[in-house]
N, C-alpha and C positions, 0 to 999 in steps of 0.2 A: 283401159280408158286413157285419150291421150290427156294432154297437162291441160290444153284450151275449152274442153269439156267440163273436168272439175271445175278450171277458174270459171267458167261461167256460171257453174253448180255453185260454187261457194258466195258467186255475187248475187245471186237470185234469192240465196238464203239469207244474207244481209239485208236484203232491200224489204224482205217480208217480216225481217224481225223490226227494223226499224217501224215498217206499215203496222202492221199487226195492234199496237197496246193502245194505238188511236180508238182504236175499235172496241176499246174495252170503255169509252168513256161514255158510247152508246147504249150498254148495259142500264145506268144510273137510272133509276126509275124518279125519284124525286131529290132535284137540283138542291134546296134549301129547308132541310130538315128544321123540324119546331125545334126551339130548346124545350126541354125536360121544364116541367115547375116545379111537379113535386119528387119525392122521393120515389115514392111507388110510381110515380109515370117514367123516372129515371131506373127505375128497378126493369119496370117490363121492358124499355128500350132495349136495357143492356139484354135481358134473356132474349129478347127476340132476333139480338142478332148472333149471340151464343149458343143459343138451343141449335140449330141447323147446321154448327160445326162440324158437329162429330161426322153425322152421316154425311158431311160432304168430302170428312178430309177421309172419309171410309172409300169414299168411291173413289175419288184422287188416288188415294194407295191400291186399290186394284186395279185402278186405270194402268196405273205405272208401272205397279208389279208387273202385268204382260209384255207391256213397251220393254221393261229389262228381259225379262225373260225372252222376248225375241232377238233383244241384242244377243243375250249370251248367246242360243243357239246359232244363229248367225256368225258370231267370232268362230263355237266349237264347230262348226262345218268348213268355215275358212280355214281354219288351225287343221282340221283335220284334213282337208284337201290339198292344199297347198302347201305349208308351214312345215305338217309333221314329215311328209314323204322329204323334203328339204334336209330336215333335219338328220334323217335316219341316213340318208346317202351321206351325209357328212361323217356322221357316227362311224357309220361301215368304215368310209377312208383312214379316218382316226384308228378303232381299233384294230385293219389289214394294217398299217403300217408301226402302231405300239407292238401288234402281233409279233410281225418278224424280228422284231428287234427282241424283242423278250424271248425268245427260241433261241435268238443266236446267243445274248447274255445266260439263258440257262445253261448252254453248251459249256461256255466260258465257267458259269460257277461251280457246276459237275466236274470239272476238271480240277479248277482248283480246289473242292474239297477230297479230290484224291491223292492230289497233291500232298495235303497237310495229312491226310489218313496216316500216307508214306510216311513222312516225317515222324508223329506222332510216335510211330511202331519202331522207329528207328530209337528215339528218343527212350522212350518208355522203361528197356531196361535201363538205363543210365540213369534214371530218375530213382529205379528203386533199388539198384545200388548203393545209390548217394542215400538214400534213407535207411537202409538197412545197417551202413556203415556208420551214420549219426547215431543211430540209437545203439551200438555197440559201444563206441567211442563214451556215453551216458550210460553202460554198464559197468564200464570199466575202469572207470571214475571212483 
């Protein structure tokens, strides 16, 4: 969609929300409601405009439920169409290029553990040498 389609999209949707709660004043069935005299005419007032909540805010909420529910499916087909194939070609780049480099470091750390193996082996008798002659030395004490 180009940028002048939205803008006109987004100014149409201003213009109807501004328009729109006008129209809720034509609902109003009677403009100057009696005051209440007594208790119980103030009683049935208030149930009468309470009793009709429930089932209205029951509908509201399944109205809405589906409205969300269309959103989500609408993101997860976008997400899914466009978004994820995005994402997975990035993925790939990222792990072909961590790839090679972790190959060529393995080389590198195989080597140097052979390196120290060497060592190690070179080392090893002279270590127990050195302990065999300590604990003599604490014999001969």
């Amino acid at each position: 969609m180009s940028a002048k389609i939205i803008y006109n999209f987004i100014i149409i949707l201003s213009i109807i929300g501004l328009i729109m709660p006008i129209f809720s004043f034509a609902q109003v069935e009677n403009k100057n409601p009696e005051v209440p005299k007594t208790f119980e005419e103030t009683k049935d007032y208030l149930f009468s405009i309470i009793k009709p909540l429930p089932n209205a805010m029951k509908g509201v909420w399944q109205e809405a439920l589906v409205v969300w529910q269309k959103m989500a499916d609408f993101s997860k087909g976008l997400f899914d169409s466009k978004i994820k194939p995005w994402f997975q070609g990035v993925w790939q780049e990222i792990l072909g290029f961590f790839g090679r480099e972790l190959e060529k470091k393995e080389l590198m750390i195989q080597e140097e553990i052979e390196k120290e193996k060497e060592e190690i082996k070179k080392e090893i008798p002279k270590v127990g040498r050195s302990i065999w002659e300590k604990i003599k030395g604490l014999m001969n004490r």
